[in-house]
N, C-alpha and C positions, 0 to 999 in steps of 0.2 A: 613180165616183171621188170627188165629192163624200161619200159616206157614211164611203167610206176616209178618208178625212183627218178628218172627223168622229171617226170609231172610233181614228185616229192619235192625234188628239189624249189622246183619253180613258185610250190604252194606254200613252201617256208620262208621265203622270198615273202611273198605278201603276205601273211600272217606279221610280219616283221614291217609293212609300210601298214596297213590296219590299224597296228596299236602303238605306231608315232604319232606323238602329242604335237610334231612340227610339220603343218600342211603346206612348205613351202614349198612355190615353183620349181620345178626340175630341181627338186631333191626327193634323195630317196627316207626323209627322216631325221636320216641322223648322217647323212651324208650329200654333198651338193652331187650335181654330173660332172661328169668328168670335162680336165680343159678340153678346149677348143680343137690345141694338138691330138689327143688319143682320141677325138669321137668317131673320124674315119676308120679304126683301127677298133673299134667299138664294131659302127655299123659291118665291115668285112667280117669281122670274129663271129655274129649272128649267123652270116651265112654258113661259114665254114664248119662252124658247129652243127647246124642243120645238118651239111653235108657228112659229116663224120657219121652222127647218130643213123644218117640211114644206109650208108655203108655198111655200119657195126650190125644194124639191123641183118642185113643181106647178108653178111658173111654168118651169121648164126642160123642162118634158113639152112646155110651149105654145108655148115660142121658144124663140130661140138666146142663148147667155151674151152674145154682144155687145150683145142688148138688153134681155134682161131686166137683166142688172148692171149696167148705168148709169143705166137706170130707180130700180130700187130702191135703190141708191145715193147716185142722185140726191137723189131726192127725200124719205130719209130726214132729214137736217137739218133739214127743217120739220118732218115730227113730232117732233122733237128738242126743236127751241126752243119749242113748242106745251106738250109735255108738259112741261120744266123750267117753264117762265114757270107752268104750272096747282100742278104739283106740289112742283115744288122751291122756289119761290118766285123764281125767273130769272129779272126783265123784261128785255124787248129794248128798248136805243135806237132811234131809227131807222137810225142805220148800219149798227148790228148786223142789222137786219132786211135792211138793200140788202145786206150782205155775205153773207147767208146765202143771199139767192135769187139773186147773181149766181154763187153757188156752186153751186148745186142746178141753176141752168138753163147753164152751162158743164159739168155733168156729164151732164145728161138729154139735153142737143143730142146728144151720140153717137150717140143710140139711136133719137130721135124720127124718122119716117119715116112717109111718106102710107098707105105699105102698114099701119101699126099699127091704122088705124079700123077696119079686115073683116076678117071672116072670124075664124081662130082667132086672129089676131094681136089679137083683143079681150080674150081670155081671156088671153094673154101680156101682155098691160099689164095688166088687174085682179089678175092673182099676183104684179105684177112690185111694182104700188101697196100691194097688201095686204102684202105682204114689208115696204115700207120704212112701213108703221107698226106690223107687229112690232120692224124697225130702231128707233124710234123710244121703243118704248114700252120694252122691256128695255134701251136706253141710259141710260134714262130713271132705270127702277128697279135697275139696278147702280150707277150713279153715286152714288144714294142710298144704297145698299148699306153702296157701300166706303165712304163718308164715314161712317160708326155704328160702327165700330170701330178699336177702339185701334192694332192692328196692320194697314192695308190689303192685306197682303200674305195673311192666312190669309182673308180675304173672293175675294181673285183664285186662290188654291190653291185653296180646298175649287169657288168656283164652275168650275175649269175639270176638276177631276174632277168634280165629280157633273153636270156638265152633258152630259158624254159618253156614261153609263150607259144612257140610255133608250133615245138611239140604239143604242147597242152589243146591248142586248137583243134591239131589233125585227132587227137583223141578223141576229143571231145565230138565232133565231125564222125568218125569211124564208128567210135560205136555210143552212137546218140539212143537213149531211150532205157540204154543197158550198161551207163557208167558207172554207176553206185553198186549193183549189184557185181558189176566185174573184181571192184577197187575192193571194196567190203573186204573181203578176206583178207587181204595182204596191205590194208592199210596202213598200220601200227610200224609193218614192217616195211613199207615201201616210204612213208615219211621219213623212218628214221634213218631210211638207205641215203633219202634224197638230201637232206641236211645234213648226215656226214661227208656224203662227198661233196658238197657244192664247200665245205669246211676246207675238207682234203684240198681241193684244187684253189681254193683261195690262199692257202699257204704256201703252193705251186707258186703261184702267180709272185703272193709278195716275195718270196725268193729271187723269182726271175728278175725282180726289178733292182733287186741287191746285188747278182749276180750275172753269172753268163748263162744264157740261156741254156746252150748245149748241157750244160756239166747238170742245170737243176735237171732239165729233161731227163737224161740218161740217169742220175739218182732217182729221179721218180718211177721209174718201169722197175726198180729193182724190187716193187713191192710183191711182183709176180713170184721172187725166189720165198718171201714173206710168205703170203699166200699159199704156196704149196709147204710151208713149213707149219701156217697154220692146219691142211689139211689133212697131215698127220698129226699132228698133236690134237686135234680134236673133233677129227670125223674118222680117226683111224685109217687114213688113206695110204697105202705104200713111202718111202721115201725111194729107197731104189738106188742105185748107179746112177742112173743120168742125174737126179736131181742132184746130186753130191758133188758132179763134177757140172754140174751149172751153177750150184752156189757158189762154186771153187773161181770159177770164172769170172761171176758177177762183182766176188769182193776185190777180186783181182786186177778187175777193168775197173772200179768206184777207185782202189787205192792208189794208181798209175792217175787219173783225174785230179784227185786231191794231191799228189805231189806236184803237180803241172801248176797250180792257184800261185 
């Protein structure tokens, strides 16, 4: 399911250069490429995307989504702020730094549990940690990105097509012969996964370019306390103590953020 929405993404992408009426060179339609500045920062983004997706992959072989994703989640924000402060030039106040790790550890409480230290559930936190400084590093260097060009919008176009393709290939590759019949079932719902988030993260992106990357980062994981609030309100899933005092946390590390602006 994960790869579908990957591949969703990627197929709404072109569905979207298909039916432009403007064939022009290195455009994507209705947008040119990006400048000259963000296309190294274009082509590195391609990678590191690859690299995350098959991290994410790897740590869901090892656990369950309930804990790897709040894991890497979690604990992306700090290589967020890590990398901006190195690269982008971002220092942290210190507020900014309490708001960040009251955000990262009100996210990571979901997940944290005494069963994580054995057994395979070691290998499910090191792909869940490796994940959140792929997180970290390609927030890092698209943030960068879409700030180098004139237009931020053909930098979030061209990167949510071409970031799809790679995947799309090794699919298509993997299971040749048996793709129609795989997708069939869950198409309806793996398109419409894949175009809400490629939506989701392009609103990331133009934030980051308004913004400091750290503070968008760290608001964006918050969706995880989201998430579990939608899973009780309508799959009927527990709320519980921890989540109560991880939401307590998350509003707590976002509000200490926003007085730091």
């Amino acid at each position: 399911m994960l790869t579908l929405v990957i591949v969703g993404g990627a197929l709404c992408m072109a569905l979207l250069i298909a039916a432009s009426a403007l064939p022009v060179p290195f455009s994507l339609g209705f947008v040119a490429f990006p400048d000259r500045a963000a296309r190294p920062f274009l082509a590195l983004a391609m990678l590191l995307h690859v690299s995350y997706n098959i991290s994410l992959v790897r740590a869901y072989e090892h656990g369950d989504l309930s804990r790897v994703y709040p894991i890497a989640r979690g604990a992306a924000p700090a290589f967020v702020a890590v990398g901006a402060w190195g690269a982008a030039g971002e220092a942290l106040v210190p507020v900014e730094i309490a708001g960040i790790l009251l955000l990262s550890g009100g996210i990571m409480s979901l997940a944290l549990e005494p069963e994580l230290a054995a057994g395979a559930s070691r290998s499910a936190l090191g792909w869940s940690l490796l994940t959140a400084a792929w997180i970290g590093t390609y927030s890092v260097c698209d943030g960068m990105g879409v700030r180098r060009t004139s237009n931020p919008l053909s930098f979030i176009a061209w990167l949510m097509l071409l970031d799809g393709f790679p995947i799309l290939l090794l699919v298509l590759w993997l299971r040749r012969g048996r793709v129609w019949p795989s997708f069939r079932p869950h198409l309806v719902t793996g398109l419409a996964g894949g175009a809400l988030a490629a939506l989701a993260y392009g609103i990331v992106l133009w934030a980051m370019g308004h913004g400091r990357i750290a503070h968008v980062a760290a608001l964006r994981e918050t969706s995880v306390i989201v998430a579990a609030g939608i899973g009780t309100a309508l799959l009927g899933e527990p709320f519980g103590r921890r989540r109560v005092v991880a939401a307590c946390l998350v509003a707590a590390g976002a509000a200490l953020l926003q007085s730091a602006r």
